[in-house]
C-alpha positions, 0 to 999 in steps of 0.5 A: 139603244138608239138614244146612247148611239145618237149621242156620241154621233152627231157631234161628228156632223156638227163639229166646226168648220172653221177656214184656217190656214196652215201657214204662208205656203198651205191654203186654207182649210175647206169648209166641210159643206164644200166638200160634202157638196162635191161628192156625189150623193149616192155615196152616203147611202149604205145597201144592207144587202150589199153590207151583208153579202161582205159579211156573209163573204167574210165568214164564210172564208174564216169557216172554210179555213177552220174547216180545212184546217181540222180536217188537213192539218193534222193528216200532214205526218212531216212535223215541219211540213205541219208547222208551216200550214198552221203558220199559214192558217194562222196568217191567212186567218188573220187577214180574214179577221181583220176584214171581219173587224172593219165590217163591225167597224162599218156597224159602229159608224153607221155605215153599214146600213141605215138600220140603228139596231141592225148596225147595232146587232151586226157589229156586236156579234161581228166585234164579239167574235173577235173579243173586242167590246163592240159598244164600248169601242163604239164610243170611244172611236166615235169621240176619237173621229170627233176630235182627230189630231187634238191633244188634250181631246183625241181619244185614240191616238195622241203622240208623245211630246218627249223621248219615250220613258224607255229610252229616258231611262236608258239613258239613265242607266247609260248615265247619259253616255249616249244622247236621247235623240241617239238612242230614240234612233237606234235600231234595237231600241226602234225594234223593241219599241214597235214589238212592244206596240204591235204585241201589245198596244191594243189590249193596253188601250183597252185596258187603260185608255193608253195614248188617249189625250189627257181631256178626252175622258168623259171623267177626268177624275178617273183613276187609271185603273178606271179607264178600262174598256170594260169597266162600265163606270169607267171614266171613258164612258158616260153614265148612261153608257153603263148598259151598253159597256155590259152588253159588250161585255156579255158578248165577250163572255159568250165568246170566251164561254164558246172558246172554253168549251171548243178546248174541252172538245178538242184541246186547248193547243187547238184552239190556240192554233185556230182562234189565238194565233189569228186574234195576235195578227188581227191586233198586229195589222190593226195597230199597224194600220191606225198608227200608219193613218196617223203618224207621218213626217208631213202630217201635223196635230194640234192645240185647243186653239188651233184644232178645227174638225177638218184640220184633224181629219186631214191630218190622217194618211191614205196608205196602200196595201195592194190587193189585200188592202182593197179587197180584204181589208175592205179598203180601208187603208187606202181611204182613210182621209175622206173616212174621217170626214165622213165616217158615215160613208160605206167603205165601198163609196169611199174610193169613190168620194176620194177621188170627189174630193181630193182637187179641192184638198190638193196638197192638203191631201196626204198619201204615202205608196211606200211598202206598207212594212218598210213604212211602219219601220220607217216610220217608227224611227222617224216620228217619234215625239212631236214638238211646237212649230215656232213658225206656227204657233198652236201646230205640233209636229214630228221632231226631225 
């Protein structure tokens, strides 16, 4: 186990550095050891106990919702009164799911203790729970870190370079009354695309490796019905990954096994209140948080040529989500800049080794306080396709 996870995590350490410059009003890019240097060192040193207790915290919260939900909400007579307590739940179940996923996210980057086979079996059970494929998401994010806002090689999050096939093909339909600039602008259109994203856009990543760049499989001759998550020969994985795509997947099927048999005890309208209703409000917040991280007006992407290993990780945005955001979410809306310069950093360093660093970024620093909704609408609307600035050749960025 510890020689696959070696693997994909060391190119992040060793990935280049090299000093560019943005263009005549930007500095140049600091070199990755400078900025290592200044955050104090403390930081790059998980507790396990520490991570632990989070991961005690966390499940005990989900464990006494389940509870109070089975042994309250049924009692409550009033339909209506009992619709909304399992509306309730469910939005506060999700919540708590969420802070369960990035403690496994914590596993997979090896933040979460200097223990490999810890880390290994804490994310599993953690990521199982919540069906994702702890391994298999494992690498794929690990090559996503490593090649941040590259467009041929990020493996998580490339945005388009024309107006969305939608819309293309409304325009069509409309035989080109309305322009596509209109359209892509319409608040309908806006609306359907972000439901469509925020319902969906996670199980079609797993599925097909969706906005992924078209170099970052590890077989570029993959069909796209081979570039599954869950396919242990898929193109997005390497050979010697096979077995560990496997062991995701068993996770997956003990969990689905548990599920099925909690229906059979209870029913399945149930189980769909207490599991299915929450796993649809994890997905939703952590859509919403990983394209907010990456997409915004002043944030650029990048050619092969142009790309650099801090150029991608700057071209990430810190967000802010109050209370919820530091103390569920385990921060990891608010420091995701110096997250993806040094995944290993424990969550609970992070805000920390920000402030450490962001004099030496200035204005290379990107945060954005507005209403974390208001954003993701906003945001939508305005970044929909990024084109090549010809005052910066080999930088993409958001078409105005």
């Amino acid at each position: 186990m510890s020689t696959v996870t070696q693997v994909v995590e060391e190119p992040v350490v060793r990935a280049r550095t090299v000093k560019m410059t943005l263009n005549a009003q930007q500095p140049a890019l600091p070199d990755i050891n400078t900025l290592r240097k200044a955050i104090p060192a403390h930081c790059f040193k998980p507790s396990a106990l520490r991570s632990l207790s989070y991961v005690v915290r966390d499940l005990a919260m989900a464990g006494v919702l389940v509870y109070a939900a089975l042994a309250l909400i049924p009692s409550i007579e009033n339909t209506t009164y009992r619709t909304i307590a399992w509306v309730a739940y469910g939005f506060v179940q999700g919540l708590v799911g969420v802070g369960i996923w990035i403690l496994a996210h914590e596993c997979g980057h090896g933040a979460f203790s200097l223990h490999r086979h810890l880390n290994d079996f804490v994310g599993w059970v953690l990521h199982s729970l919540l069906l994702v494929p702890f391994f298999s998401w494992k690498f794929s994010h690990a090559r996503h870190h490593r090649f941040t806002g590259h467009m041929q090689k990020d493996m998580a999050f490339v945005p388009r370079t024309s107006p969305s096939y939608f819309v293309r093909t409304v325009a069509g339909a409309l035989n080109s009354v309305l322009d596509l600039e209109v359209l892509e602008d319409a608040p309908f259109v806006n609306l359907i695309r972000l439901l469509g994203q925020q319902l969906g856009g996670w199980q079609v990543y797993m599925l097909l490796n969706a906005t992924s760049g078209e170099d970052s499989m590890q077989n570029l001759d993959a069909k796209w019905w081979r570039r599954s998550h869950f396919d242990p020969f898929s193109g997005v994985f390497r050979p010697q990954e096979a077995l560990y795509v496997l062991i995701s997947d068993l996770g997956l099927a003990l969990v689905a096994a548990g599920l099925y048999y909690s229906s059979m005890a209870l029913d399945w309208q149930t189980v769909f209140l207490l599991y299915g209703v929450p796993y649809f409000w994890v997905n939703h917040w952590l859509v919403a948080i990983t394209y907010l991280h990456h997409t915004h007006q002043d944030v650029p992407h990048y050619d092969g040529e142009r790309w650099t290993f801090v150029a991608g990780a700057l071209a990430t945005v810190d967000r802010d989500f109050g209370f919820i955001g530091r103390h569920i979410f385990h921060g990891i809306i608010d420091t995701h800049v110096v997250h993806h310069l040094f995944s290993r950093i424990p969550f609970y360093h992070a805000e920390e080794a920000t402030k450490a660093i962001k004099p030496l970024l200035g204005d290379l620093y990107h945060s954005d306080d507005r209403s974390f909704h208001a954003a993701l609408w906003e945001t939508s609307q305005s970044c929909q396709y990024v084109k090549s600035d010809p005052a910066n050749p080999g930088v993409l960025k958001w078409a105005q």
